[in-house]
N, CA and C atoms as an extended XYZ file, in Angstrom:
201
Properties=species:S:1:pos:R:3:atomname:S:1:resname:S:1:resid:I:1 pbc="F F F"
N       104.222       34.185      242.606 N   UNK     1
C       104.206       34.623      241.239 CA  UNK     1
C       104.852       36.000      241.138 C   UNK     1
N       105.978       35.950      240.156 N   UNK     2
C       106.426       37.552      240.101 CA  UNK     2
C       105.625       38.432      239.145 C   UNK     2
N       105.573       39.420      239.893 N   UNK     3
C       104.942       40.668      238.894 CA  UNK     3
C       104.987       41.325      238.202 C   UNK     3
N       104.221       41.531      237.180 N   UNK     4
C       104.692       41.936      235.832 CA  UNK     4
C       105.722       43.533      235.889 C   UNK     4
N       105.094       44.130      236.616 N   UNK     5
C       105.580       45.838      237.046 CA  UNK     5
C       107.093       45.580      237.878 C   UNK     5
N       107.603       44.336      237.901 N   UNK     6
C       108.694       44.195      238.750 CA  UNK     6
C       109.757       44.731      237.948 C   UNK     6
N       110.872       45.118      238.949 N   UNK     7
C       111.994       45.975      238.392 CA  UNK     7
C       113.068       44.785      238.655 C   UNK     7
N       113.871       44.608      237.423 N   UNK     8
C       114.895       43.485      237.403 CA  UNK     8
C       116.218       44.048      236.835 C   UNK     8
N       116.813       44.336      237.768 N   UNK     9
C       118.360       44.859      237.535 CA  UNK     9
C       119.339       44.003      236.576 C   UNK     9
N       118.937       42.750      237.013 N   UNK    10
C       120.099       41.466      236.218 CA  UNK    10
C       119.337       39.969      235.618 C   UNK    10
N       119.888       39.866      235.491 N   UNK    11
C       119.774       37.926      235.419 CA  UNK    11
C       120.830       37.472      235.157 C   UNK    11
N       120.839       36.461      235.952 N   UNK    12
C       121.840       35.355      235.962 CA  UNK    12
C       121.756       34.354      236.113 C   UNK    12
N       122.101       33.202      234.736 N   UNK    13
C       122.127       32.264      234.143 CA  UNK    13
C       123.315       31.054      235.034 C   UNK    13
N       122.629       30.225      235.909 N   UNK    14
C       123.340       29.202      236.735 CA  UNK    14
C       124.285       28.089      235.542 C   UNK    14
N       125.876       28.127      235.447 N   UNK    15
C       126.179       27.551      234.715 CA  UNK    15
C       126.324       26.282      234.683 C   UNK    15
N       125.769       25.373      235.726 N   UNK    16
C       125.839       23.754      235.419 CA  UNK    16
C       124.103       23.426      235.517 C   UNK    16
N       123.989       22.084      235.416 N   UNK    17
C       123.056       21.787      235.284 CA  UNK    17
C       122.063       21.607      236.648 C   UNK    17
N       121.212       21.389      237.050 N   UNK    18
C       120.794       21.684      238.402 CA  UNK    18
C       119.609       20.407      238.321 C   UNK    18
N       119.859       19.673      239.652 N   UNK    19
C       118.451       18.815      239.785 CA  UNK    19
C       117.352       19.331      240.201 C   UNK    19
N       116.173       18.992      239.632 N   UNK    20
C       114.893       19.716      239.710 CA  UNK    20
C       114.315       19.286      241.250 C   UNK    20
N       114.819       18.496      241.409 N   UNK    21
C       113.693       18.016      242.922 CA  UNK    21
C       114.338       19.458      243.825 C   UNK    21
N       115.434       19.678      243.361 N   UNK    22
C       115.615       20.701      244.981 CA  UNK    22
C       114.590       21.678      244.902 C   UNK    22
N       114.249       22.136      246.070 N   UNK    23
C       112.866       23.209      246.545 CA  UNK    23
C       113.915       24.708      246.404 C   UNK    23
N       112.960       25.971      246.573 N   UNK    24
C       113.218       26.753      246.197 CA  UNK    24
C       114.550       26.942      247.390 C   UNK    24
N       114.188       26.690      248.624 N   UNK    25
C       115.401       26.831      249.440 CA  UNK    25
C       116.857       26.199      249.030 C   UNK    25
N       116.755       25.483      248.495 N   UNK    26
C       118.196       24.869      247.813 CA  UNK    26
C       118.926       25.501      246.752 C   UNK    26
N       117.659       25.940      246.029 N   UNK    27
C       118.190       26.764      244.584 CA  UNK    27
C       118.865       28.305      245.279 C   UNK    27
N       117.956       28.639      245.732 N   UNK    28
C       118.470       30.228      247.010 CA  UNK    28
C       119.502       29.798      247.536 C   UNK    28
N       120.275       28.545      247.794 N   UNK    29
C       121.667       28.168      248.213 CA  UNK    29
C       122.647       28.203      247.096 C   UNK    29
N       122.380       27.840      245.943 N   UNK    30
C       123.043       27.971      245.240 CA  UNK    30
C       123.601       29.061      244.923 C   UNK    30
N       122.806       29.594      244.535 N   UNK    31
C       122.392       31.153      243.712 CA  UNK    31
C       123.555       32.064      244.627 C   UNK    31
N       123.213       31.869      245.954 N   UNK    32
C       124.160       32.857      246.481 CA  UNK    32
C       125.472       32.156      246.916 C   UNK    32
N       125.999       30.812      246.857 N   UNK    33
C       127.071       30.354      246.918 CA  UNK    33
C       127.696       29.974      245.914 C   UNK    33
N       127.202       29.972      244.634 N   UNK    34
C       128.204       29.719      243.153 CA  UNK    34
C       128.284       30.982      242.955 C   UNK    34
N       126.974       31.678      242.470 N   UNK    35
C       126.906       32.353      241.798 CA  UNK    35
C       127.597       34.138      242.628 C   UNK    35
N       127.358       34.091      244.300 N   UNK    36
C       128.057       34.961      244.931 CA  UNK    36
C       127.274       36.357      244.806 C   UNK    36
N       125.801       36.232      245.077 N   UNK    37
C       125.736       37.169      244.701 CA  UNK    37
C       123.516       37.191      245.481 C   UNK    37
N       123.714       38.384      246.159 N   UNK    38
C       122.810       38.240      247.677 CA  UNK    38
C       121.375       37.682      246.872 C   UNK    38
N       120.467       37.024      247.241 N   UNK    39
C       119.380       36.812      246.956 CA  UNK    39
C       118.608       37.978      246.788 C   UNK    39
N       118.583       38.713      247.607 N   UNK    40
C       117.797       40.032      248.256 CA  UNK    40
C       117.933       41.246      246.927 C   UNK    40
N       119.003       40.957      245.647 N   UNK    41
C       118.722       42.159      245.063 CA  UNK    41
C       117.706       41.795      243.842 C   UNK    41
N       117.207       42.789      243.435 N   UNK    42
C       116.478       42.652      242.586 CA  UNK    42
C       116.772       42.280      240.769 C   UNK    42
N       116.974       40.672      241.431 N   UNK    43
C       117.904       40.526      239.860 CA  UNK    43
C       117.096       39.149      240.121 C   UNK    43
N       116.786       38.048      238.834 N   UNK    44
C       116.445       37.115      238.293 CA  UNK    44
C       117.575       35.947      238.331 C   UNK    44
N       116.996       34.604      238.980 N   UNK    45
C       118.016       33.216      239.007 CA  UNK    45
C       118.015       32.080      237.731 C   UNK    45
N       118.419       31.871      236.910 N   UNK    46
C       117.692       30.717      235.761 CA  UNK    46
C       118.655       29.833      236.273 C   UNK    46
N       117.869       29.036      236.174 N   UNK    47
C       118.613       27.344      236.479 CA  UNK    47
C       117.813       26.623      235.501 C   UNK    47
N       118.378       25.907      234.694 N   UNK    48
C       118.134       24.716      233.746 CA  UNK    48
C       118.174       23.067      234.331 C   UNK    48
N       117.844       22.217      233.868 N   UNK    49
C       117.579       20.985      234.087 CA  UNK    49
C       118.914       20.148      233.273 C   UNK    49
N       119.302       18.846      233.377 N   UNK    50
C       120.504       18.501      232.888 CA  UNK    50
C       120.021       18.449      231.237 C   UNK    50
N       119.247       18.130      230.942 N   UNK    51
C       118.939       18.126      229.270 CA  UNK    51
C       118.622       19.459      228.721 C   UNK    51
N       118.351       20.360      229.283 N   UNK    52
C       118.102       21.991      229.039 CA  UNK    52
C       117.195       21.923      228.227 C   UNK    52
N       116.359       21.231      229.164 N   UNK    53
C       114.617       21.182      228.410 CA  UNK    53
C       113.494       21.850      229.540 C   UNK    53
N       114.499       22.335      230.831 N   UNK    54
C       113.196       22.857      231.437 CA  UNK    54
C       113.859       24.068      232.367 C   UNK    54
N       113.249       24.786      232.733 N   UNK    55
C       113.778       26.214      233.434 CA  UNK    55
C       113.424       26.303      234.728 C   UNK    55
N       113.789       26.876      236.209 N   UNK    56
C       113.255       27.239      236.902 CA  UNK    56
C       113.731       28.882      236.814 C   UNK    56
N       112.888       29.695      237.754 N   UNK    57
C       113.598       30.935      237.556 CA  UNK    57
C       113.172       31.296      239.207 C   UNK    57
N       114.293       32.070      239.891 N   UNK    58
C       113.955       32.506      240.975 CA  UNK    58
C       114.282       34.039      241.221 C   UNK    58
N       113.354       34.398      241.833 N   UNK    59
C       113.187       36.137      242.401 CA  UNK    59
C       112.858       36.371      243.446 C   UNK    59
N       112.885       37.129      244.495 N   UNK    60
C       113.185       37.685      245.796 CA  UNK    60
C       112.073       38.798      245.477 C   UNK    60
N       110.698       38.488      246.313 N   UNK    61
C       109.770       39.753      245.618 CA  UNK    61
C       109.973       40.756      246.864 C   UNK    61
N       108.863       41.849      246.319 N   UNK    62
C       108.744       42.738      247.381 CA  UNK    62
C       108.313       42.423      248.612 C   UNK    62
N       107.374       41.010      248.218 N   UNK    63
C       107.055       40.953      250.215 CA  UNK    63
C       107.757       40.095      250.244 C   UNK    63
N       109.206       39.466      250.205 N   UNK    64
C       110.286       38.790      250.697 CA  UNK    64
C       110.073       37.735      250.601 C   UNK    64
N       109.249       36.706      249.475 N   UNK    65
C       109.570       35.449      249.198 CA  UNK    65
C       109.743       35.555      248.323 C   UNK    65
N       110.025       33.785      248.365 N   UNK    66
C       110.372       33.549      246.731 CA  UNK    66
C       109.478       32.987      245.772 C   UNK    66
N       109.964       33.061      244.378 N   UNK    67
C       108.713       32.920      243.636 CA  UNK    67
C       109.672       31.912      243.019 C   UNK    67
């Protein structure tokens, strides 16, 4: 769960549609191979579902997982 007091430099909005079954390790593949850009900073992932009826969001916390 990310924390409310968290410091978020960016967000960035994944521009195709993304299948939901992938686990957070897949989306963390993406994120840094489309989008080009390190997991590790303190910036926010949105990925949408193909009907853009559902969200995931991924963040890199302070104790180094993901949420």
């Amino acid at each position: 769960m990310m924390r409310p007091d968290a410091q978020v430099q960016k967000v960035y909005l994944y521009p195709k549609p993304v299948d939901f079954r992938k686990s957070i390790n897949g989306l963390a593949a993406l994120a840094e191979l489309d989008i080009k850009v390190e997991i590790f900073n303190p910036v926010l992932f949105v990925f949408l579902n193909r009907t853009r009826s559902q969200v995931k969001i991924l963040y890199w916390g302070v104790s180094r997982t993901l949420a």
